[in-house]
NUTORLO-731749 format. One record per residue: x, y, z of N, C-alpha, C, O in turn; residue in one letter. Coordinates in steps of 0.2 Angstrom, whole numbers, plus 2048, in hexadecimal, padded with zeros to 3 digits. Example, Ala and Ser with C-alpha at 12.3 -4.5 7.8 and 13.67 -1.06 7.14 Angstrom:
8427E482783E7EA8278427F08278477EF82AA;8407F58238447FB824840800827843806828S;
***
This chain:
8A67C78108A57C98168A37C481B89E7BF81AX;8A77C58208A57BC8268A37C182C8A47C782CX;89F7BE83389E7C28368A17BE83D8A37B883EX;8A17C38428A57BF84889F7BB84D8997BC84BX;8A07B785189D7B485689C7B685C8A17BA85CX;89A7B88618977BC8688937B786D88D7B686BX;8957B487188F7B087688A7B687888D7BA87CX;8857B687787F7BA87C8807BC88387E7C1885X;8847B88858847BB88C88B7BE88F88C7BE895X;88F7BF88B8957C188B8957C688F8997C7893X;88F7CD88E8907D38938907D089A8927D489EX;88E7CC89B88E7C98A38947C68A48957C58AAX;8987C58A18A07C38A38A47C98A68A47CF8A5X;8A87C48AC8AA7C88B18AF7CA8AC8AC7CF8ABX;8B47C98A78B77CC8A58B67D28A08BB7D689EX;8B17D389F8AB7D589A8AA7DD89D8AD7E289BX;8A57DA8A28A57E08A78A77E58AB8A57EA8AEX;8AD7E28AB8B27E98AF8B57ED8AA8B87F28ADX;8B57ED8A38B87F089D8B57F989C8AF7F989CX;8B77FD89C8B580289A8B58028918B87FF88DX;8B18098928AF8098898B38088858B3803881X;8BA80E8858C080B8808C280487F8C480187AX;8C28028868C57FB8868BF7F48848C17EF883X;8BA7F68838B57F48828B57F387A8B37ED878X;8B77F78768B57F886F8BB7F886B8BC7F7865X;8C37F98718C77F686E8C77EF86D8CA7EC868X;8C47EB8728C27E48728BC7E086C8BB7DA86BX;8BA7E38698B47E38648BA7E38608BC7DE85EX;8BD7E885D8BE7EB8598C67E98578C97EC853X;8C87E385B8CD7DF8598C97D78598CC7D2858X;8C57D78598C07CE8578BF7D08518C27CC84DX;8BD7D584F8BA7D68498C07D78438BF7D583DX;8C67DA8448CB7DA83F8D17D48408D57D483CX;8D07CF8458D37C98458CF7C58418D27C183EX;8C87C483F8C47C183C8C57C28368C87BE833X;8C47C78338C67CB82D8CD7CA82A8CD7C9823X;8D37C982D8D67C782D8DA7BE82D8DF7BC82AX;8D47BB8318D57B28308DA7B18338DE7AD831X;8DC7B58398E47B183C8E47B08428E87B2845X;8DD7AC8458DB7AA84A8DE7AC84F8E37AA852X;8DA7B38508DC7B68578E37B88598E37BC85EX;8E87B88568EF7BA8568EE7BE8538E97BE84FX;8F37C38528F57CB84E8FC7CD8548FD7CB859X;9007D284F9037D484F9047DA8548FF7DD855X;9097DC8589067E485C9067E88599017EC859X;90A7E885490C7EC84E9037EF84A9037F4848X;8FE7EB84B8F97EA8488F37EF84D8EE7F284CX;8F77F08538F37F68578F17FD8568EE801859X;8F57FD8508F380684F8EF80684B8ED80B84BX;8EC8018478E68008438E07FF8498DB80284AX;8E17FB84A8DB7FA8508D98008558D4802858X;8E08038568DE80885A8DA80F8578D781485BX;8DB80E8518D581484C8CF81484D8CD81984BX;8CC81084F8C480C8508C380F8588BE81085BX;8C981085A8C68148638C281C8628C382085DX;8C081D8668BE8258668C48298678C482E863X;8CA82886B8CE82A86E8D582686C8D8825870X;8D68258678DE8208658E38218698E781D86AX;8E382886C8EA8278728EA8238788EF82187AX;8E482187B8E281B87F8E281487F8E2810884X;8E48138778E580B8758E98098798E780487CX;8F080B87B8F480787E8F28038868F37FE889X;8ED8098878EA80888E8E780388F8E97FE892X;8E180488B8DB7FE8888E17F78878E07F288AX;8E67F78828E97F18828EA7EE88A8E87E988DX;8ED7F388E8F27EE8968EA7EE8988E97E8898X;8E57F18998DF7EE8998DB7E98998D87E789EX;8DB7E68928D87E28908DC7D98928DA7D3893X;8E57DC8918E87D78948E97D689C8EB7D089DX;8E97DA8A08E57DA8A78E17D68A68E47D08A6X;8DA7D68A58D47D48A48D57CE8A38D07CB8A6X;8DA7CA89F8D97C589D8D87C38968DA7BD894X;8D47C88928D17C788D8D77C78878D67C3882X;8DA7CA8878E17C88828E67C48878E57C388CX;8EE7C38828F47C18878FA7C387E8FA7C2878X;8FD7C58839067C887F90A7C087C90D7BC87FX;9087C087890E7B88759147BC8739147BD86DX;9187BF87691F7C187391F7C986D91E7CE870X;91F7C986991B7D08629157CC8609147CB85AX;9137CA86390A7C88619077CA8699087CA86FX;9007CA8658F87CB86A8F37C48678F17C2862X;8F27C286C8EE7BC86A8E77BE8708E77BF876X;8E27BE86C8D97BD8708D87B68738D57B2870X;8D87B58778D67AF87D8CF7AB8798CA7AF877X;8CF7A587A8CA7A48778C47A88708BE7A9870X;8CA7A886C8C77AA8678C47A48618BE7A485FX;8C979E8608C879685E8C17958608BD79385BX;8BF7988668BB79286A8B17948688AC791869X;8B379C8658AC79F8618AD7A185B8A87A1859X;8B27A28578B57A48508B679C84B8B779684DX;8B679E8488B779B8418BE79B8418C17A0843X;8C479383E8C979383F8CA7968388C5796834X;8D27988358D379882F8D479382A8D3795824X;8D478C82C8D578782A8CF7878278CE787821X;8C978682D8C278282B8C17888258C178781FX;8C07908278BD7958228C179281C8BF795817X;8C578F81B8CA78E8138C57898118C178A80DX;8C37828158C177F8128B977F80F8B777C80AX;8B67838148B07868138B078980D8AC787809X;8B578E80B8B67938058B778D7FD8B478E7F8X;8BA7887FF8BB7857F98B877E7F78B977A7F3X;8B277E7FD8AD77A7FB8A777E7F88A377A7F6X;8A67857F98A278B7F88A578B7F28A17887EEX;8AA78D7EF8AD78B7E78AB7887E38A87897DEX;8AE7817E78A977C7E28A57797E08A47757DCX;89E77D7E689777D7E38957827DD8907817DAX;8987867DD89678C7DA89978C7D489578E7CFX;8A07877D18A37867CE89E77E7C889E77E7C2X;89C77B7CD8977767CB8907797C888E7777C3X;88D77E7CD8877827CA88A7857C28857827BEX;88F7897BE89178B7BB8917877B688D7897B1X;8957827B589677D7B188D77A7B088C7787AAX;88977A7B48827777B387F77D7AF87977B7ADX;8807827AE87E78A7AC8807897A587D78979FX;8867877A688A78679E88678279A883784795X;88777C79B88577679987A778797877777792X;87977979A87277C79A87177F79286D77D78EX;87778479487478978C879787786877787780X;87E78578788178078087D77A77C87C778777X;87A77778387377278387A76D78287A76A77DX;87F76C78688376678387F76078A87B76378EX;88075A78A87D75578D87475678C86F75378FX;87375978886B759789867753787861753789X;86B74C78186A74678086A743786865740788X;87074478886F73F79186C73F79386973A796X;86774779586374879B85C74579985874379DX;85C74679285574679085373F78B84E73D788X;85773D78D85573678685273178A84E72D787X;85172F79284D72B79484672F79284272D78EX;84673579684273779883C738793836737794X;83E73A78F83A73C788838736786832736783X;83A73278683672A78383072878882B726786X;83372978F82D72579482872C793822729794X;82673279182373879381F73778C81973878CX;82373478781E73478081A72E78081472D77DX;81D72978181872478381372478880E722786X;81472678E81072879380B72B79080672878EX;80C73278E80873778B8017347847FB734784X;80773277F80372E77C7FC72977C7F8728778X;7FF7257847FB71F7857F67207887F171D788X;7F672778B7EF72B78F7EC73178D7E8734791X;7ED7327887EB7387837E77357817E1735783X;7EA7337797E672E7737DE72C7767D9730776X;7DF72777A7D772677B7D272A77F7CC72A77EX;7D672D7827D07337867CD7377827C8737780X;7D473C7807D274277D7D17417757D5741771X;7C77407747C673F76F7C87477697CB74C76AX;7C67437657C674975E7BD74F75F7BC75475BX;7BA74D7647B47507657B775576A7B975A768X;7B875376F7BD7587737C375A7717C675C776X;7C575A76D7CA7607697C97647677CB76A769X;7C27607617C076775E7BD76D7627BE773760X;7B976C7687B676F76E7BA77576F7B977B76DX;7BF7717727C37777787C97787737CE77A776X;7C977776A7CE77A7667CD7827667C8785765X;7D37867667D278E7627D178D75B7D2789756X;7CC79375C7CB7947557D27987507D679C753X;7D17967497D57997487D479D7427D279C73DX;7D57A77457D37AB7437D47AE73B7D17B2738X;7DA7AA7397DB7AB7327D77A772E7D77A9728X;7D47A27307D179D72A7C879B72F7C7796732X;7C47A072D7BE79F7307BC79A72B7BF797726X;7B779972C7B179372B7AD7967277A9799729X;7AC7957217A679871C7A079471D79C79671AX;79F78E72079B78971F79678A728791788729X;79A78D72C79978E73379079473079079872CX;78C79373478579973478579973A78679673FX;78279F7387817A473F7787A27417737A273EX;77979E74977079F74976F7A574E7737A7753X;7687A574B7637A974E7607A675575E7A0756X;75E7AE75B75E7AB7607587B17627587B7761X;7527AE7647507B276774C7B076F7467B276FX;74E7AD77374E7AB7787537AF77B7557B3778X;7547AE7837587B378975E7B17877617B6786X;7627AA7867687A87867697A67807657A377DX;7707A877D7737A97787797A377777E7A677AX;77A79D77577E79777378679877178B795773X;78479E76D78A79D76B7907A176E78F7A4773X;7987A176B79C7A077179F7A977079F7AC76BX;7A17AD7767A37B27737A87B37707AC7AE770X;7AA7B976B7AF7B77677B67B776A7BA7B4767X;7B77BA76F7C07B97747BF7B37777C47B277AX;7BA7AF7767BB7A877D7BA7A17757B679F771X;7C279F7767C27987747BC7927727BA790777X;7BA79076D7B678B76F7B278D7687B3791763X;7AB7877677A678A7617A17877607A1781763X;79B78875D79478976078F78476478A785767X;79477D76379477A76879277877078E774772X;79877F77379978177879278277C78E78677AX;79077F78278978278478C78778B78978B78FX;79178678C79478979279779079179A793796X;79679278B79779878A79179D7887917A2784X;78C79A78B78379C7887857A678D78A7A8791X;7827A878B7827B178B77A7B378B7767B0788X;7797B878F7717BA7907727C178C7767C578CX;76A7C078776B7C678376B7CC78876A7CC78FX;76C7D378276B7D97867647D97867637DD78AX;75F7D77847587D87847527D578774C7D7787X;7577D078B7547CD7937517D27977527D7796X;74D7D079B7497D57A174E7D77A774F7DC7AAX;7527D07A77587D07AD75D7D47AB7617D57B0X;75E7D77A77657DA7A47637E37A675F7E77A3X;7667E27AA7667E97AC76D7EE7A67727EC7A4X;76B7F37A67727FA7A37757FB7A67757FE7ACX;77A7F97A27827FB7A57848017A378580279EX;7868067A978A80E7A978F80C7A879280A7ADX;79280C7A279880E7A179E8117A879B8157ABX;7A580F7AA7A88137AE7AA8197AB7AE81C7AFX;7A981C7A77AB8227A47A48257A47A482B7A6X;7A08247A279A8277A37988297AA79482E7ACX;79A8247AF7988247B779D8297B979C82D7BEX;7A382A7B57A682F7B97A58357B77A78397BCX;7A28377B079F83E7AD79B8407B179A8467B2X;79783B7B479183D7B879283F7BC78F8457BCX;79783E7C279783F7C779E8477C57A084C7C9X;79F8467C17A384D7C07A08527BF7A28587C1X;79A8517BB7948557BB7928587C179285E7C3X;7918537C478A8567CC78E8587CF78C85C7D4X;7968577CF79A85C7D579D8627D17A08667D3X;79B8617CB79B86A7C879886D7CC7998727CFX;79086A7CA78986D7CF78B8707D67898757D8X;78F86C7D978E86F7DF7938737E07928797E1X;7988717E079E8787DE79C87E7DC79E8847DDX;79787C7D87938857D47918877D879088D7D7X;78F8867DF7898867E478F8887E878D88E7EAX;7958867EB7988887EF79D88C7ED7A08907F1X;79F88C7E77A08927E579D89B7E57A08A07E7X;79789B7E27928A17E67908A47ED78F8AA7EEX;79189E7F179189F7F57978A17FB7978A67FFX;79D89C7F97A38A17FA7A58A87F97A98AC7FCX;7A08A87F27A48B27F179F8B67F279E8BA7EEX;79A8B47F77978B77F97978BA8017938BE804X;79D8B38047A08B48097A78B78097A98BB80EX;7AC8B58057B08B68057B38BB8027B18BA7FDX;7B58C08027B68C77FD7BE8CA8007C08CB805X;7C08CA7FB7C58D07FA7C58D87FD7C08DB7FFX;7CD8DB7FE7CC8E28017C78E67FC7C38EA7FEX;7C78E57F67C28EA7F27BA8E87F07B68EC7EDX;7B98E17F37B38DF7F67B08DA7EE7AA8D87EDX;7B68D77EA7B48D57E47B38CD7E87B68CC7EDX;7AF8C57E57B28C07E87B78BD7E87BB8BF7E4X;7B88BA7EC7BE8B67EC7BF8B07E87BB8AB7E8X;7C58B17E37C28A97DF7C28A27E37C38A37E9X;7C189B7E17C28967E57C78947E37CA8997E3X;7CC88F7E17D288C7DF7CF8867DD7CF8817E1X;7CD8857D67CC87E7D57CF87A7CF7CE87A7C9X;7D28767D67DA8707D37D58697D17CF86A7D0X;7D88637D17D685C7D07D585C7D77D08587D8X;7D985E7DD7D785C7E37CD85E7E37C885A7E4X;7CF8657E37C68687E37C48637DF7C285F7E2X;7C38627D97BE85E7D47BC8577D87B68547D7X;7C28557DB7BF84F7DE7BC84D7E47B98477E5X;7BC8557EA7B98557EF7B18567ED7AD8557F1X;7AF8597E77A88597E57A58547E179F8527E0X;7AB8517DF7A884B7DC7A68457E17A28407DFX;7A98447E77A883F7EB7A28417ED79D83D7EDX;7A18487F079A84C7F379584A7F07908497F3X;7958497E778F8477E478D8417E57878407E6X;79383B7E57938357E678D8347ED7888337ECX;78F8357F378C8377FA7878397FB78583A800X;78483D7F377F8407F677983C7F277483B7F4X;77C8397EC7778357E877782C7ED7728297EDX;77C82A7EE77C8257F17788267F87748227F8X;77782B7FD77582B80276E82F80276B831806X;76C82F7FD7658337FA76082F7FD7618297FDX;75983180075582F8027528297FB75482A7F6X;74D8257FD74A8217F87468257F27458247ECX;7458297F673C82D7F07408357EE73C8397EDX;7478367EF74C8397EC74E8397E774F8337E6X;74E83D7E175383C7DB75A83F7DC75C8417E1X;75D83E7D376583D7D57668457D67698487DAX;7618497D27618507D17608547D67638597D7X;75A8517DA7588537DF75D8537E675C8587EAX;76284D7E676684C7EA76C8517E976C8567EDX;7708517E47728577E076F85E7E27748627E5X;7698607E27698667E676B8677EC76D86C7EFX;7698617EF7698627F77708617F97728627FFX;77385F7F577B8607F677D8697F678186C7FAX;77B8697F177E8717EE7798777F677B87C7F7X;7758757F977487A7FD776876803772877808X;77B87180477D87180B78387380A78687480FX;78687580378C87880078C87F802791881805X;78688280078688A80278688B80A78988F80CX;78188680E78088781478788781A78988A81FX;78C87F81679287F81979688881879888B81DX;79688B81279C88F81279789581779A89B816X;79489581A79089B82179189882579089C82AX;79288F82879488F82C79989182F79F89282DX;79689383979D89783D79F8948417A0897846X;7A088B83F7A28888467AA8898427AB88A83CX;7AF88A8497B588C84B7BA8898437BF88B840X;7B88838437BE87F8407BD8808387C287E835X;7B78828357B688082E7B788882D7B788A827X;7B888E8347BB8958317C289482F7C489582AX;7C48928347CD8918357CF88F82F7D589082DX;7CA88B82C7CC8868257C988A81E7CA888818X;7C788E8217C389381C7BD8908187BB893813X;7BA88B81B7B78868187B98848137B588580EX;7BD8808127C187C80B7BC87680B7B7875810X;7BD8748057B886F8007BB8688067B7865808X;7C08688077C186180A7BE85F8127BD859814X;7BD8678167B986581C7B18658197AE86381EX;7AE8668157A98658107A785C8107A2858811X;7AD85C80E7AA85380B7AB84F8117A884A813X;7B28528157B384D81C7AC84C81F7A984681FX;7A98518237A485382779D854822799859822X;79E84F81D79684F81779084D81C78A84E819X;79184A82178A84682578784A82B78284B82EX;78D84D82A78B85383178A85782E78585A831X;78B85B82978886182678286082277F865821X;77F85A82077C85981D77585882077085981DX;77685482776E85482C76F85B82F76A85D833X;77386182E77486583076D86982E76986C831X;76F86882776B86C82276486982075F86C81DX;76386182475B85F822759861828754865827X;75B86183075886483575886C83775586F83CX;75B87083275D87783476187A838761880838X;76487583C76787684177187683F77487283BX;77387C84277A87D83F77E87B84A77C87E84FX;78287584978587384E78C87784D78F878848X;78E87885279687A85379787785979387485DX;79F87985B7A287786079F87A8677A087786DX;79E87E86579A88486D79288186D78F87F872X;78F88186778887D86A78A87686C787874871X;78D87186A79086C86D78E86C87378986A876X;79487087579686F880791874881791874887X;78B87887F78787C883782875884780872889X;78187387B77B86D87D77E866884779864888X;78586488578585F888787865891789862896X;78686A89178586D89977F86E89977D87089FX;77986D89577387089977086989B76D8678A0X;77386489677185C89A76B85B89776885B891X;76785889F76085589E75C85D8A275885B8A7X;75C8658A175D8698A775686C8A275887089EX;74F86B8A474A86E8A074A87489E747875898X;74C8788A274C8828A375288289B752886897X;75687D89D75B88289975D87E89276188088DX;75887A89375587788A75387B88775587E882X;74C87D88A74788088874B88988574A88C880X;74F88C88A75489288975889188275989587EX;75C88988475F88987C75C88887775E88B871X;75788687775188687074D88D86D74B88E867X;74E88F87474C89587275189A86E75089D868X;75689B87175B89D86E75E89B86676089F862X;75C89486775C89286075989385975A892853X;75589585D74D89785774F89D85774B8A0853X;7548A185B7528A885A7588AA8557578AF851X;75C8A68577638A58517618A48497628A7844X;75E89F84975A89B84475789F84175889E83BX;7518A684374F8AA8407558B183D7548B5838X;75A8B184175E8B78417618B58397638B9835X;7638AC8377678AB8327628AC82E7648AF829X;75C8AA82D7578A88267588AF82475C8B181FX;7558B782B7558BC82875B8C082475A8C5820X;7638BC8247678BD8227678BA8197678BD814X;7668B481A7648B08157608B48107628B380BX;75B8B78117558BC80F7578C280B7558C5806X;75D8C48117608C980D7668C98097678CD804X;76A8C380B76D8C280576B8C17FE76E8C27F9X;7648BE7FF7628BD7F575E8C37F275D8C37ECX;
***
């Protein structure tokens, strides 16, 4: 595949410019199969009903021709069509030949170096300097440096033929000399020293499987908690609860909530404790009646979205929605109508506990 040549500024040629579409794309669309073809811009008329399939409208082609040769852009040599200045941006056929057969015999040269490679023929020529100065070299600056002390050092050990003469010492100091057993090296080594487990600094390590039982746990807990509380909202025509749906997605939206609730725990908080107070912002979310957590039925995911907002929710007592929103930002800094929404608030506040009261 070769591609054709185009000056950038070609749409601005007066010749260019006066061309309608047909004639336009008939002119494209003979650059392009004179290239493909390699016969510098010359073709046959004969060759017009090929070109002419590329039009929208093929019965126009003739037109588009006396067009284009108006224009200027083509000229009639006798039973041939020749493109005007085609030489002067296109690749001749001569140069593409030689191009092509100097492209051969790189590729022809790569091939023969491929061969030679894995037959390994010439492999004494390439290599019989080289190998003489590389082991001399090598040798000459090896030898003295690298003692038999440092061999032994940084030698592997070899697992099949231990050492019966090797004793194990005893340590009872914080740091440990000897070397671990996956790292190279032997007793020697002082850069492989290890602090015991029985150090004061050595804190316990929770397993990642254990860290994650955990926290599968405590969003059981709360799911337990939003679960009762949903089927005690939610009911059926015959008034039985509604189950919950719980997939891997649900498992994961209460195991993050545990996460969030134990990381964001006050100081003189436990994890337990944190944990409860998850599970009752759990039940409190599924009686909220702001607009968007109905529409959503209160699903487990606007739950964990919105864990920071429901959660001062439930340390202040106060349930925000969209309508106390815009009542709290119209009364302003307006004393009378603080004092009205607070009161109101409080009167809301006793109407929910009393419902609360009578739920249990």
């Amino acid at each position: 595949m070769s591609w054709i040549k185009i000056d950038d500024g070609y749409m601005g040629n007066r010749k260019i410019i006066g061309l309608k579409d047909n004639e336009f794309r008939l002119w494209h669309a003979a650059l392009a199969e004179c290239n493909k073809q390699a016969n510098d811009g010359v073709f046959p008329k004969t060759m017009l009903k090929i070109i002419f399939g590329y039009l929208e409208r093929p019965k126009t082609g003739l037109a588009c021709t006396q067009a284009l040769v108006k224009a200027g852009l083509w000229e009639v040599d006798g039973s041939n069509i020749k493109i005007r200045n085609y030489l002067k941006y296109q690749t001749s056929s001569s140069e593409r030949k030689r191009l092509n057969a100097a492209a051969a015999k790189r590729m022809q040269k790569h091939r023969d170096n491929h061969i030679s490679r894995l037959t390994g023929e010439g492999k004494e020529k390439c290599y019989s300097v080289t190998d003489t100065v590389t082991n001399a070299v090598t040798n000459a600056v090896t030898s003295p440096v690298v003692t038999p002390e440092v061999r032994t050092v940084f030698a592997p050990p070899d697992p099949t033929r231990p050492d019966p003469t090797t004793k194990k010492e005893e340590f009872t100091g914080q740091v440990q000399t000897a070397p671990r057993s996956d790292l190279p090296g032997t007793d020697l080594q002082q850069g492989f020293a290890l602090q015991l487990a029985n150090s004061p600094e050595t804190k316990p390590v929770r397993s990642r499987a254990a860290k994650q039982a955990r926290q599968v746990t405590n969003g059981a807990r709360i799911f337990q908690a939003y679960l009762e509380a949903f089927g005690s909202v939610y009911r059926n025509a015959s008034g039985e609860p509604v189950a919950v749906t719980r997939d891997s997605r649900t498992n994961t939206h209460f195991a993050r909530i545990a996460v969030m609730a134990i990381e964001g725990r006050p100081p003189d908080m436990s994890e337990d404790q944190a944990i409860e107070e998850a599970s009752e912002v759990a039940r409190r979310y599924v009686r909220h009646n702001d607009a968007m957590y109905v529409r959503a039925q209160h699903s487990p995911s606007l739950l964990e979205m919105h864990w920071h907002k429901l959660l001062t929710e439930t340390r202040t007592g106060r349930q925000v929605t969209a309508r106390s929103a815009r009542e709290k930002e119209r009364i302003g800094g307006n004393r009378l109508l603080e004092l009205a929404a607070r009161m109101k608030e409080d009167e809301d506040k006793h109407k929910r506990d009393a419902i609360e009261v009578d739920d249990k």
